[in-house]
DOKOL-317714 format. One record per residue (C-alpha): residue number from 1; residue in one letter; x, y, z. Coordinates in pm, 1 decimal, decimal comma. Example, Ala and Ser with C-alpha at 12.3 -4.5 7.8 and 13.67 -1.06 7.14 Angstrom:
// residues 2
<k: 1 r: a xx: 1230,0 yy: -450,0 zz: 780,0>
<k: 2 r: s xx: 1367,0 yy: -106,0 zz: 714,0>
END
This chain:
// residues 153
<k: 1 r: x xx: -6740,9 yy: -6758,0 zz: -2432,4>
<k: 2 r: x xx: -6418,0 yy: -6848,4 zz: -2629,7>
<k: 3 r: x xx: -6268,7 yy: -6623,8 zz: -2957,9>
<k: 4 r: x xx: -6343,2 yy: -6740,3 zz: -3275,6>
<k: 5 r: x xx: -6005,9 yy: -6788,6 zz: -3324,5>
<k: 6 r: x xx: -5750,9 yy: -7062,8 zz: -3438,4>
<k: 7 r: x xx: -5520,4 yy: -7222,2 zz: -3237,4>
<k: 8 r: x xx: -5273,4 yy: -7409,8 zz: -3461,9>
<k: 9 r: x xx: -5312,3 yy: -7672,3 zz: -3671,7>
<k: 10 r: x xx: -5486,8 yy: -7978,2 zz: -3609,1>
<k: 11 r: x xx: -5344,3 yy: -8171,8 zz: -3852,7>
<k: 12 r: x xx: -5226,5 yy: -8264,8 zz: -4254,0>
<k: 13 r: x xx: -5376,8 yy: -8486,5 zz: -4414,1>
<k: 14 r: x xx: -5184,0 yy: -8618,4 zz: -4746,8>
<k: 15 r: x xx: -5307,9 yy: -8876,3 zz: -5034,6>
<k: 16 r: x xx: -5142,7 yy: -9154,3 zz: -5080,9>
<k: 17 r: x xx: -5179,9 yy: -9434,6 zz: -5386,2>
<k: 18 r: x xx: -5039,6 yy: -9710,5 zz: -5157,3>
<k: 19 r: x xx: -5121,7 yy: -9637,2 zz: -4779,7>
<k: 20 r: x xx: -4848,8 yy: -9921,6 zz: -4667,4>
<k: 21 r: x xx: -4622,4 yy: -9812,1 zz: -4893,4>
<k: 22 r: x xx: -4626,9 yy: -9488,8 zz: -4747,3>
<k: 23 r: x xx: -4681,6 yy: -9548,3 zz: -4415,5>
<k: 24 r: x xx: -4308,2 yy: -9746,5 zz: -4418,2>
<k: 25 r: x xx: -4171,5 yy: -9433,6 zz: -4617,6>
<k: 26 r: x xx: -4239,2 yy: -9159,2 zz: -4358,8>
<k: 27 r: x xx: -4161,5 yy: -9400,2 zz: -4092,0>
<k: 28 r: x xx: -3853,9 yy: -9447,7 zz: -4260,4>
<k: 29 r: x xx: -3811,8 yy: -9096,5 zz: -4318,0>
<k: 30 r: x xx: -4017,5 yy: -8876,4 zz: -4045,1>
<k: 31 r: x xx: -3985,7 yy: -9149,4 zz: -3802,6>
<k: 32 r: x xx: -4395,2 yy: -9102,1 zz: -3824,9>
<k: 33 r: x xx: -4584,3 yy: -9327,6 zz: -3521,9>
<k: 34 r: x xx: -4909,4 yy: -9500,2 zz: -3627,8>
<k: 35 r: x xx: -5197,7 yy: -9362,7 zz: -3386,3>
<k: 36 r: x xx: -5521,2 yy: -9380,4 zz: -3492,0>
<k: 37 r: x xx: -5654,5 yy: -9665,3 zz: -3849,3>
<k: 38 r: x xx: -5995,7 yy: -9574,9 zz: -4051,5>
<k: 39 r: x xx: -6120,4 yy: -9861,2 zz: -4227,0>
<k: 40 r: x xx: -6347,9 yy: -9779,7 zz: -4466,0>
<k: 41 r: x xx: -6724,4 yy: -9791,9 zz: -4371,8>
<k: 42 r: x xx: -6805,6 yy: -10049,7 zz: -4678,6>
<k: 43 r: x xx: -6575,3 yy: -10318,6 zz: -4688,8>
<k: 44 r: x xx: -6329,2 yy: -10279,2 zz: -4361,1>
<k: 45 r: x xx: -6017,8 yy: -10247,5 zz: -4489,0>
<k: 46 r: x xx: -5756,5 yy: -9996,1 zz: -4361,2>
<k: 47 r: x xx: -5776,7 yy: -9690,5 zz: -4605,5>
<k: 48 r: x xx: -5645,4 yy: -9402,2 zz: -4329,6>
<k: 49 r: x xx: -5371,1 yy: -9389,4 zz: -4100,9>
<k: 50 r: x xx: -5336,7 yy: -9100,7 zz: -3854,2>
<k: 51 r: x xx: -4958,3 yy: -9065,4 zz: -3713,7>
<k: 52 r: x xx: -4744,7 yy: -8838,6 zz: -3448,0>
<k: 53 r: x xx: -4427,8 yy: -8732,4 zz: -3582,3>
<k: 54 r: x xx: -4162,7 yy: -8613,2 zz: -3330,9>
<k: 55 r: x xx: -4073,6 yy: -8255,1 zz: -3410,3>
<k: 56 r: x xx: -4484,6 yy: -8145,9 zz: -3478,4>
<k: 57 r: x xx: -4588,5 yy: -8075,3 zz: -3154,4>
<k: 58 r: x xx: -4942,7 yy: -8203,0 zz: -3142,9>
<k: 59 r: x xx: -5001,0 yy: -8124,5 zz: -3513,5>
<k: 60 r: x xx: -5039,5 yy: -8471,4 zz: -3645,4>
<k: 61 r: x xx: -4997,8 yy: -8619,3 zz: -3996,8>
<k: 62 r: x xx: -5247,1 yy: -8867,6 zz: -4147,5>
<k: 63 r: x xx: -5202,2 yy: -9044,4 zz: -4456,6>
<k: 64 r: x xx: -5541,9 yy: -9131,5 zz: -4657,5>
<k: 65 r: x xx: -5533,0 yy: -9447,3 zz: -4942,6>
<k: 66 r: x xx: -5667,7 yy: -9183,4 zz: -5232,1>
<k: 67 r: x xx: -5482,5 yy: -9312,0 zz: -5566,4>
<k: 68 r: x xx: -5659,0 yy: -8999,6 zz: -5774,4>
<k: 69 r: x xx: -5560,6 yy: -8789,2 zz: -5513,4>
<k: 70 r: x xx: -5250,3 yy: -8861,3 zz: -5509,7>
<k: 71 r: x xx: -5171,4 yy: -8852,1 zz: -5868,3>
<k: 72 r: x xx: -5365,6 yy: -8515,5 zz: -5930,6>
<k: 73 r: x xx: -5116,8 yy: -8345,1 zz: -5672,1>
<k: 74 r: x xx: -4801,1 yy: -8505,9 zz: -5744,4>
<k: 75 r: x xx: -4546,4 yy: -8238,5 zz: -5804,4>
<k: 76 r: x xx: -4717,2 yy: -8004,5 zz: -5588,8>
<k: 77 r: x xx: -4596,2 yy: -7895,0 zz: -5253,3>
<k: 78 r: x xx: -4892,2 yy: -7842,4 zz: -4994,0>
<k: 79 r: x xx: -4674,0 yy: -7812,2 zz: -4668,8>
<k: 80 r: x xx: -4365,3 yy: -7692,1 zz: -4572,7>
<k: 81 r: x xx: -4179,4 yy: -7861,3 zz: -4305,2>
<k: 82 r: x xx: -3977,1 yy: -7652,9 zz: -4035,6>
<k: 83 r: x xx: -3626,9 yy: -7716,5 zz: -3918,4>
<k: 84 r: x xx: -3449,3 yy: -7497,1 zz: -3712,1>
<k: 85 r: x xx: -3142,5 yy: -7353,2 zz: -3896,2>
<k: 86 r: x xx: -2866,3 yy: -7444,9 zz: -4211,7>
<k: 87 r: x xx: -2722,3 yy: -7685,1 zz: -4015,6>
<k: 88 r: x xx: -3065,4 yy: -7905,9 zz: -3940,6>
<k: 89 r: x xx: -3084,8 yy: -7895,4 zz: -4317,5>
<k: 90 r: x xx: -2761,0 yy: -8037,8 zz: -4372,8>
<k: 91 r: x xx: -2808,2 yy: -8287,4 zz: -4142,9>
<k: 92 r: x xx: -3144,8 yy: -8384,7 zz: -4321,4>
<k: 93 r: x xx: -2979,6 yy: -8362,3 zz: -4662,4>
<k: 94 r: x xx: -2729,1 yy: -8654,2 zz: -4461,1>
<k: 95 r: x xx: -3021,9 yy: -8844,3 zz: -4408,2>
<k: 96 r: x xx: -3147,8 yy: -8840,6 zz: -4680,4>
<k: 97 r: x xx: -2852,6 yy: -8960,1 zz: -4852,9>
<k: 98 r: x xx: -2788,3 yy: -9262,5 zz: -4615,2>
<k: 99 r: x xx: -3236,7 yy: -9339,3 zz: -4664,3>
<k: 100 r: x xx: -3103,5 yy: -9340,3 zz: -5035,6>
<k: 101 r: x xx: -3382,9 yy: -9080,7 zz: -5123,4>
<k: 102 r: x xx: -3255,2 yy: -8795,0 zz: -5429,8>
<k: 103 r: x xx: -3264,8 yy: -8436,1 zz: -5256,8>
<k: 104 r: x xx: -3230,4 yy: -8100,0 zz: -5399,6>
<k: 105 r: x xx: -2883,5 yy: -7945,0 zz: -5257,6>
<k: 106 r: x xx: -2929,6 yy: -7652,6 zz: -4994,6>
<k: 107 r: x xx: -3128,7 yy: -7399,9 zz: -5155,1>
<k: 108 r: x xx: -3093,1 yy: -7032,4 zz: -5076,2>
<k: 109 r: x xx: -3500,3 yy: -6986,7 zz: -5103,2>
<k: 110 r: x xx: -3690,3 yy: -6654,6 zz: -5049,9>
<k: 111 r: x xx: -3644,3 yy: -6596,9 zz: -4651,6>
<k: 112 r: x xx: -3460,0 yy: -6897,3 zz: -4506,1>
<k: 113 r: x xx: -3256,0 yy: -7265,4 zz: -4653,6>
<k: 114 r: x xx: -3475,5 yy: -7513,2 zz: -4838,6>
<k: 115 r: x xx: -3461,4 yy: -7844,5 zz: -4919,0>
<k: 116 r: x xx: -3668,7 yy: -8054,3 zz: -5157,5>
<k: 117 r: x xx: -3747,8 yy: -8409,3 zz: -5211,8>
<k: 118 r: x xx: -4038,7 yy: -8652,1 zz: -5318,1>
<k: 119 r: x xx: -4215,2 yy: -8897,5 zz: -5112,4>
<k: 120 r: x xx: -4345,2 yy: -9214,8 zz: -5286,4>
<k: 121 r: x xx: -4664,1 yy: -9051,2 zz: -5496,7>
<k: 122 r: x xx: -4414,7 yy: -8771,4 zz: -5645,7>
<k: 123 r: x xx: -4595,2 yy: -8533,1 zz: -5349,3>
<k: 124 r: x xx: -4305,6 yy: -8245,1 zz: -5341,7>
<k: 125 r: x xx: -4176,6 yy: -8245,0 zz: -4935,1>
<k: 126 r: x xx: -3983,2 yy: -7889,8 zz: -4856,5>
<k: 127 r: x xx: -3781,1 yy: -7847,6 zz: -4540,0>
<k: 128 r: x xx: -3749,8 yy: -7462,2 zz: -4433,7>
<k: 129 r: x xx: -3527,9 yy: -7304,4 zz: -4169,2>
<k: 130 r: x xx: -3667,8 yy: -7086,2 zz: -3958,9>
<k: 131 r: x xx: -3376,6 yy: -6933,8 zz: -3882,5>
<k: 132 r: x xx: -3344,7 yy: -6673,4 zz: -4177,6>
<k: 133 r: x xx: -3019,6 yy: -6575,3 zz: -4384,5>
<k: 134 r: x xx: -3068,9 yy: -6219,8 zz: -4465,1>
<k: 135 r: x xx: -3056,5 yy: -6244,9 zz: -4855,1>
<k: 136 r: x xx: -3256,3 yy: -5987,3 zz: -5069,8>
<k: 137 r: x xx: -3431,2 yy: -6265,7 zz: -5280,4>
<k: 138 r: x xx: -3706,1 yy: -6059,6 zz: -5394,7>
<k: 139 r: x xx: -3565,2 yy: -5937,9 zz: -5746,4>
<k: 140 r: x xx: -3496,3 yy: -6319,0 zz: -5856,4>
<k: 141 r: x xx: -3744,4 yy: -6469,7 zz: -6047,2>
<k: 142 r: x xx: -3967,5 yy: -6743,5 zz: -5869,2>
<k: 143 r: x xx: -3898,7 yy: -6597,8 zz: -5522,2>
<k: 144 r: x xx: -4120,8 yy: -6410,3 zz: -5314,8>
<k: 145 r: x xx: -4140,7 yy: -6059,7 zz: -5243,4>
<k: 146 r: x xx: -4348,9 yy: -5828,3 zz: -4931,9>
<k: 147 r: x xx: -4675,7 yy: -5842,7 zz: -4994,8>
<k: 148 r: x xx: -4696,4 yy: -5511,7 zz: -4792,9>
<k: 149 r: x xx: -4498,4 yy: -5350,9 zz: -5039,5>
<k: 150 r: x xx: -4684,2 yy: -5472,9 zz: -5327,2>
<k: 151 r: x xx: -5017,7 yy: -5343,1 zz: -5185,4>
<k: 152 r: x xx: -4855,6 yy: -4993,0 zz: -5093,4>
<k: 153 r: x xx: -4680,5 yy: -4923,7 zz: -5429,2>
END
């Protein structure tokens, strides 16, 4: 008998108000590869796209036609994006630029380097390093802090 445990994540699925619209946009941008359509069960027509993007693993990324969606989570950030260090955000940030696409500059955020910019729906995209840069954020307003020394104070 297996654990009832996870084992990563499966994939993320975003809302989108115009699925070919965004489709070309994070091809564009994530270099996303079309894998699996879902028309809808009423009239047929293409309403879900599930894609492989290199640098996931076998997490995947599907992108669901959902204009009130969409809308109601514009602004919001629901996933963060991992790259490996400052320079792998720089180099985004250079993509970026040449894709024509307004970025945030290289943030020093609560652990690692962050950058931020909006897909076509407003849908806040963060890129993270994993590799960390050692800063004491947690006495700056709007950054994290240990939640283990929150729950022991």
């Amino acid at each position: 008998m297996s654990k009832a445990e996870l084992a990563g994540i499966f994939s993320v699925k975003l809302p989108v108000t115009d699925l070919q619209r965004s489709l070309q946009w994070y091809q564009q941008v994530f270099d996303v590869r079309p894998i699996i359509e879902f028309p809808d069960d009423t009239d047929g027509v293409v309403r879900g796209i599930a894609c492989e993007v290199p640098g996931l693993g076998d997490t995947g990324l599907a992108l669901r036609e959902d204009p009130d969606h969409a809308r109601g989570i514009s602004g919001f950030a629901p996933v963060n994006f991992a790259v490996r260090d400052k320079a792998a955000i720089e180099a985004w940030a250079g993509r970026l630029d040449r894709l024509g696409i307004e970025h945030s500059p290289t943030i020093d955020a609560t652990v690692g380097w962050l950058l931020v910019f909006y897909d076509p729906d407003g849908l806040e995209l963060h890129l993270y390093s994993r590799e960390r840069h050692g800063l004491n954020q947690s006495d700056r307003p709007g950054y994290g802090r240990s939640a283990h020394a929150e729950a022991t104070a």
